[in-house]
C-alpha positions as CSV (number, residue, x, y, z in Angstrom):
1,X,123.1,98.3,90.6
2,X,122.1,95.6,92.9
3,X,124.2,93.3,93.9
4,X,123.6,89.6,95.4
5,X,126.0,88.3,97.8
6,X,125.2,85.0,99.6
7,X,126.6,81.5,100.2
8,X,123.2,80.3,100.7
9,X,121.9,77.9,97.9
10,X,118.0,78.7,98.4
11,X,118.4,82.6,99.1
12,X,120.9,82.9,95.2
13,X,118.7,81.2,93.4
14,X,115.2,82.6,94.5
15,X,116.3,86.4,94.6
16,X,118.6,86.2,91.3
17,X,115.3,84.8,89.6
18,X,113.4,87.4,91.1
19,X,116.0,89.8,89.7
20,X,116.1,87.9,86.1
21,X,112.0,88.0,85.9
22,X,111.8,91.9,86.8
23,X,114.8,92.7,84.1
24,X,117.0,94.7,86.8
25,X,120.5,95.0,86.3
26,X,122.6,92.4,89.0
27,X,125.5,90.7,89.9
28,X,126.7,88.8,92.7
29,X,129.7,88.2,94.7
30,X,131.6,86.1,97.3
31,X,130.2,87.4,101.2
32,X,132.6,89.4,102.1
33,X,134.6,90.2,98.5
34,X,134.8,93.9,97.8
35,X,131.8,95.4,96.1
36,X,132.0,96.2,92.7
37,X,132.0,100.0,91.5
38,X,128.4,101.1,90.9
39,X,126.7,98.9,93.6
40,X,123.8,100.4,95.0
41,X,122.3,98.3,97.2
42,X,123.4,94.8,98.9
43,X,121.3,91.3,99.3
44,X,122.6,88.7,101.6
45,X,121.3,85.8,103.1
46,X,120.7,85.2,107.0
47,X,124.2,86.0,109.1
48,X,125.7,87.4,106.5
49,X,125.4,91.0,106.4
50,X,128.3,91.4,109.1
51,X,130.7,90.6,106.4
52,X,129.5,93.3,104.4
53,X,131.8,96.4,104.3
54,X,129.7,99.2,103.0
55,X,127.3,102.6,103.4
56,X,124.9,100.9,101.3
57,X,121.5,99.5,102.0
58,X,122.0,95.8,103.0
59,X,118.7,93.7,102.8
60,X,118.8,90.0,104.5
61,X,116.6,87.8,102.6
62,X,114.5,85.1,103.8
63,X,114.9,82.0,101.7
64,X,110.9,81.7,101.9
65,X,110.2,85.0,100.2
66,X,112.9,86.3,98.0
67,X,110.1,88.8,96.2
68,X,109.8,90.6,99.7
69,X,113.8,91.0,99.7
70,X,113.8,92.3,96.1
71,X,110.8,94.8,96.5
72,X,112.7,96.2,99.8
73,X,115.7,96.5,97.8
74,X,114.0,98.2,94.9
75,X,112.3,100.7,97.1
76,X,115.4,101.4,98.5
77,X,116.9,102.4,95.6
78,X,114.1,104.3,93.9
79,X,113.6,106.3,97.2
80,X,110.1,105.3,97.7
81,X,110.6,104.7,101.5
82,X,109.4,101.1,101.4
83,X,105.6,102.0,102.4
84,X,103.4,99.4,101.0
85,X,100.1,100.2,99.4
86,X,97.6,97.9,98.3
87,X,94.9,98.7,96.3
88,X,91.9,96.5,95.4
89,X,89.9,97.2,92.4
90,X,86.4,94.9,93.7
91,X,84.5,92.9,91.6
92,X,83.5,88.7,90.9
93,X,87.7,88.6,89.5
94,X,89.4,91.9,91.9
95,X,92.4,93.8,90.5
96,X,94.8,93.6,93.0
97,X,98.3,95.8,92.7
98,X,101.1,96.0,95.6
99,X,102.9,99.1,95.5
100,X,106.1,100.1,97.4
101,X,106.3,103.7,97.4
102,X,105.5,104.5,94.0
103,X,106.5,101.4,92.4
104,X,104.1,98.8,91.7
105,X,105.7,95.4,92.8
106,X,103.4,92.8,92.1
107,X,99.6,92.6,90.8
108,X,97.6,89.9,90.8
109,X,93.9,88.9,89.3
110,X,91.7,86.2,91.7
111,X,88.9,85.1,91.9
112,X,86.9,86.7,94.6
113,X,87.1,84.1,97.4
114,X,90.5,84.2,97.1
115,X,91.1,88.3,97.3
116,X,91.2,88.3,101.1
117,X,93.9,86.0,101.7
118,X,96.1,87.6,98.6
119,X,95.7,91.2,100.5
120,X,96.4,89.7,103.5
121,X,99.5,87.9,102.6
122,X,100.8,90.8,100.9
123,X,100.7,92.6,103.9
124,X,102.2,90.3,106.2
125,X,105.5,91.7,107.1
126,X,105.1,95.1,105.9
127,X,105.8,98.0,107.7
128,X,102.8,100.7,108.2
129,X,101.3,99.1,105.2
130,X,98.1,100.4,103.9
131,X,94.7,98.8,101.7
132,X,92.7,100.9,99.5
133,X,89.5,99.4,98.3
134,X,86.9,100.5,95.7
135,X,83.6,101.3,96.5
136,X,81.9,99.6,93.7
137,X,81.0,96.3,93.8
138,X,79.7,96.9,97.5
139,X,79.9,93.3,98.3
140,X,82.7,91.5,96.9
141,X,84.2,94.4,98.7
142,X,82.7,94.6,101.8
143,X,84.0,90.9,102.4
144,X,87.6,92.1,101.6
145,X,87.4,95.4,104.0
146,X,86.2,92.8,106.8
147,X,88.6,90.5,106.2
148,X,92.3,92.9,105.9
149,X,94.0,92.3,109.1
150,X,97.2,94.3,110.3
151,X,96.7,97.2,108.4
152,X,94.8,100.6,107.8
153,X,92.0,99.8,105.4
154,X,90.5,102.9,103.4
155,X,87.6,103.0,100.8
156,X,88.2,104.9,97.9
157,X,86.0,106.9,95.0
158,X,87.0,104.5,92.2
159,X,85.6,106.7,89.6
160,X,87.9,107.2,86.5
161,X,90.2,104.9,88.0
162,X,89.6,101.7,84.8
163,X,91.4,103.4,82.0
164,X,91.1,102.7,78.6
165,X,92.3,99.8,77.1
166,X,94.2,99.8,74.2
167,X,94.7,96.4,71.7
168,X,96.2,93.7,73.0
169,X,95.5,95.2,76.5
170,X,92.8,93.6,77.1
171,X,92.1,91.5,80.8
172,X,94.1,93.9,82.3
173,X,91.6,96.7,83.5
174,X,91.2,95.4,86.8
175,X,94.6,95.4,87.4
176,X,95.3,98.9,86.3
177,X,92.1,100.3,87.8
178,X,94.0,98.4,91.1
179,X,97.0,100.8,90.9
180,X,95.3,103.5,90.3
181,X,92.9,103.0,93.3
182,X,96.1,102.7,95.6
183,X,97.7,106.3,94.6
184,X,94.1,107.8,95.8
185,X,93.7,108.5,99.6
186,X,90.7,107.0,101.0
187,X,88.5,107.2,104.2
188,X,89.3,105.0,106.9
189,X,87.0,102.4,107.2
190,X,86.8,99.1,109.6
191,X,83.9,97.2,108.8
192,X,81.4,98.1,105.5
193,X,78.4,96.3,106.2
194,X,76.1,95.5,102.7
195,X,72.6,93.9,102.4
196,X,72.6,92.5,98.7
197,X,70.0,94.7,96.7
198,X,67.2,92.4,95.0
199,X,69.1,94.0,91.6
200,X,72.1,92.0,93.0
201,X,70.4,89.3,93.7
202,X,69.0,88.7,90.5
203,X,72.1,88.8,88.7
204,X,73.4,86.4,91.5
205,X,70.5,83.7,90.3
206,X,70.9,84.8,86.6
207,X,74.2,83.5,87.1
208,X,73.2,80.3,88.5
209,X,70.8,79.6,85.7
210,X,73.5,80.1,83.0
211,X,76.2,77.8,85.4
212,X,73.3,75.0,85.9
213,X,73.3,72.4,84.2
214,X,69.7,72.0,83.5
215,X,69.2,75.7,82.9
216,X,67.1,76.2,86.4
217,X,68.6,79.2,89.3
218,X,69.1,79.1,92.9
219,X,66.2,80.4,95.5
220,X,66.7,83.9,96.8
221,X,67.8,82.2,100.0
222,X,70.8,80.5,98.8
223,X,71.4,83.8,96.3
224,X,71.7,86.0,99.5
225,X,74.0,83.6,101.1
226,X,76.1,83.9,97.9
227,X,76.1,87.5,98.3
228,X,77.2,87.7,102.1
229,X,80.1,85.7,101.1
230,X,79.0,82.4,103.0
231,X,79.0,80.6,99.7
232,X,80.2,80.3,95.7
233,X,78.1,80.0,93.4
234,X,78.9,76.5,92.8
235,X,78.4,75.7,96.3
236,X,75.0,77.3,96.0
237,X,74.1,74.8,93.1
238,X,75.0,71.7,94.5
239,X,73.4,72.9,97.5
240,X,70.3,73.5,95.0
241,X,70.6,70.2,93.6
242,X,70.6,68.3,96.7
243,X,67.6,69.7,97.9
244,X,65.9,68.5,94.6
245,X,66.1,71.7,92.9
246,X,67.6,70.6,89.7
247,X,64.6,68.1,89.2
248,X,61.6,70.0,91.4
249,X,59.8,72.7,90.5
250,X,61.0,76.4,90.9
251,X,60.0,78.9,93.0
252,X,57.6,81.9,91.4
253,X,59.5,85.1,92.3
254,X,62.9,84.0,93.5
């Protein structure tokens, strides 16, 4: 059982909802009352801990981020040694899932411009942490892999990892695929440079055309500019529009 034990307003109330969202078992004393018989694990706030007599794990919590204090002190008591593993399932909406040790602690579903700076937040702070990517969908990964800082990145065979979705499970393959893909050792990887196939491409401006207003699709210019990240797609439109390409003729080919 965990057990919360802070005078700090910010640090209670963030890590007991933590605690009341995940369903885990709590309760919470006075700093420095005795501990209650089947406390595992101790969460105090900053300056605390020394009024904490016990062998158990003691985790100091940061008022900003009372998830990071819960996941620590769920690792610690599931023996998973606190390692965290991301693993990115690529794609126009990535799976992402955060695992500590063999727990999955958070998963999230973004849109792709916005993968990067989830991966890299999640590993902010973490200790040896690790980022496993799929290889499919070479370019909505490729921008990811370039972008992870702070941590070993790895590309990983993502074959089998989408499982089957059962009713009512459905939106959350990406997600699952995402956990599955971080429990598979990848090869290291720093950089994964990816020139957009004209296959990609087209599906790039095929998009557009269904997103314009007026039916008409981005040049392969602005398509491969989507591809390398540089751009959205709506970017690429109003770009496209304000170049008169909502009202002038399209381009044969592109």
């Amino acid at each position: 059982m965990l057990v919360v034990a802070t005078d700090d307003f910010e640090v209670y109330h963030g890590v007991v909802g933590e605690l009341r969202d995940r369903g885990v078992t709590f309760t919470t004393v006075e700093p420095g009352a005795s501990l209650p018989e089947g406390a595992d694990a101790v969460i105090v706030g900053a300056g605390e801990s020394d009024a904490i007599e016990t062998d158990h794990p003691v985790v100091v919590a940061d008022p900003a981020e009372p998830r990071r204090a819960v996941e620590e002190a769920l690792a610690m008591l599931r023996g998973g040694g606190g390692r965290t593993v991301i693993g990115v399932d690529p794609g126009e909406n990535p799976g992402i899932a955060v695992l500590s040790g063999e727990t999955v602690v958070a998963a999230f579903q973004v849109p792709a411009t916005e993968a990067a700076e989830v991966v890299n937040r999640e590993v902010a702070g973490s200790v040896n942490p690790v980022v496993r990517v799929g290889h499919g969908a070479r370019i909505q990964g490729a921008r990811i892999i370039d972008a992870v800082e702070d941590a070993r990145v790895e590309l990983v065979d993502e074959t089998g990892t989408t499982p089957y979705l059962g009713a009512g499970a459905r939106g959350m393959g990406d997600v699952l695929a995402a956990t599955n893909i971080a429990r598979i050792e990848g090869e290291p990887i720093e950089s994964r440079s990816v020139e957009p196939t004209p296959g990609e491409l087209q599906v790039i401006k095929s998009r557009s055309r269904e997103r314009s207003e007026k039916n008409r699709e981005i040049g392969t210019e602005l398509a491969e500019r989507v591809a390398r990240g540089e751009l959205t797609l709506e970017e690429a439109l109003a770009e496209h529009a304000a170049d008169g390409g909502e009202n002038g003729p399209e381009e044969e080919g592109n």
